[in-house]
C-alpha positions in Angstrom: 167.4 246.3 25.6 168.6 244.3 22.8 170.1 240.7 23.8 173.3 239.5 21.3 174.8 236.2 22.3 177.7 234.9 20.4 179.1 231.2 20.1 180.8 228.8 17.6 184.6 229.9 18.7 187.0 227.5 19.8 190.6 226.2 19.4 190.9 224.9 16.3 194.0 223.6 14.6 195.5 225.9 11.2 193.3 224.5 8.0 190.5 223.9 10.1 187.2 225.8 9.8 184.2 227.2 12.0 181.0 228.6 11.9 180.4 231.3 14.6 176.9 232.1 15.4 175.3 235.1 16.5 171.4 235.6 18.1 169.8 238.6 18.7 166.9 239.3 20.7 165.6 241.8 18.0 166.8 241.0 13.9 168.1 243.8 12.5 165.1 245.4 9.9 164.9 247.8 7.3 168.3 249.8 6.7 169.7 248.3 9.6 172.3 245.4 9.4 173.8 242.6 11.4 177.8 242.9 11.6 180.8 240.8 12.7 183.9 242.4 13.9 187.2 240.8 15.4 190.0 242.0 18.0 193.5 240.0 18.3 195.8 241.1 21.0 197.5 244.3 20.8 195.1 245.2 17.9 192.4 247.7 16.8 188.8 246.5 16.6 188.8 244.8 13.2 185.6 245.0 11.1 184.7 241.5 8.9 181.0 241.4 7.2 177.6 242.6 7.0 174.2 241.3 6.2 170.9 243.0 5.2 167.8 241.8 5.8 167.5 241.3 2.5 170.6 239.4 2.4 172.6 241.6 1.2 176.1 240.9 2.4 179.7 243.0 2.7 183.1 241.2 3.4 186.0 243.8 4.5 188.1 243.7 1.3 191.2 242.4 2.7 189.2 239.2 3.8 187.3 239.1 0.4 190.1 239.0 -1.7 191.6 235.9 1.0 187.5 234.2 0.2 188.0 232.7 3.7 184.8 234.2 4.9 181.4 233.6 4.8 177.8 235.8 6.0 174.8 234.4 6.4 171.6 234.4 8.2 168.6 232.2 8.8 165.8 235.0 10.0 163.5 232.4 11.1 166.0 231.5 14.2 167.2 235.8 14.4 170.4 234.3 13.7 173.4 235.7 12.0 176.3 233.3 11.0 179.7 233.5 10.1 182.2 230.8 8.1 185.6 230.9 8.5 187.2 228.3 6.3 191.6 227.7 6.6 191.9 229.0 9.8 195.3 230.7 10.3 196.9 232.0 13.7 196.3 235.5 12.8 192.3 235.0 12.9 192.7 234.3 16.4 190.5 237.0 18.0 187.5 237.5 19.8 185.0 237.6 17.4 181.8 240.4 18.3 178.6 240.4 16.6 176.3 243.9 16.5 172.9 243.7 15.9 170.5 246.4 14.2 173.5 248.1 13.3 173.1 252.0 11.0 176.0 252.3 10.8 180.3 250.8 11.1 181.9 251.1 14.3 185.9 252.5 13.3 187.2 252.1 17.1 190.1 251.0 19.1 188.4 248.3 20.8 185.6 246.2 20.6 182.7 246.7 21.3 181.6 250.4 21.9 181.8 251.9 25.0 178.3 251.9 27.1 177.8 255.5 26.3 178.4 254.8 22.3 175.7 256.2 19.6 173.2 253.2 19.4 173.7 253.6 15.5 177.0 251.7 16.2 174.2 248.6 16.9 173.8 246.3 20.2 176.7 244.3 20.9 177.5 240.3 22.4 180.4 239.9 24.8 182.4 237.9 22.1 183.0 234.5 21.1 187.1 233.6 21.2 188.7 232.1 18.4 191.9 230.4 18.6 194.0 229.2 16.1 197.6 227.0 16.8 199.7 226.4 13.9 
């Protein structure tokens, strides 16, 4: 089974920035991606970015045209990272990471269900980002 750990989340102040980090026990290879998707309360599962092992990255639109957000990876450490620069209140979320992904999870919630497709990729238990005004 596929280990994801998340961390970098906090409390952070509006303005401020942080850099959430994801492992994975096994890097994502081939046509398979790492992903980051967010939840805020009351919400549907959010999706954020991609990255390729080739480094080929994907920002949801709505967050690319804001240029808040950053993907990255260092493949030497099977890490994934992700930059969130101006915080604002409504990127407080808990923020999942999914690992040797095929294909975009469009759900309710995050993460997939136990029973979920394994295309949907192996998922962390979430890092929580919160952001006061």
């Amino acid at each position: 089974e596929v280990q994801v750990v998340e961390s970098g989340g906090g409390s952070v102040q509006a303005g401020g920035s942080l850099r959430l980090s994801c492992t994975s026990s096994e890097f994502s290879s081939g046509d398979s991606e790492m992903a980051w998707y967010r939840q805020a309360p009351g919400t549907e599962c959010e999706f954020v970015a991609t990255i390729k092992p080739d480094g080929r990255t994907y920002i949801s639109h709505s967050l690319t045209v804001e240029g808040r957000f950053t993907i990255s990876q260092d493949n030497s450490k099977n890490t994934v990272y992700l930059q969130i620069n101006n915080l604002k209140p409504e990127d407080t979320a808990i923020y999942y990471c999914a690992a040797n992904q095929f294909r975009l999870w469009i759900g309710n919630t995050c993460p997939p269900g136990p029973g979920a497709n394994r295309d949907f990729g192996y998922w962390g238990q979430g890092t929580q980002v919160t952001v006061s005004s």
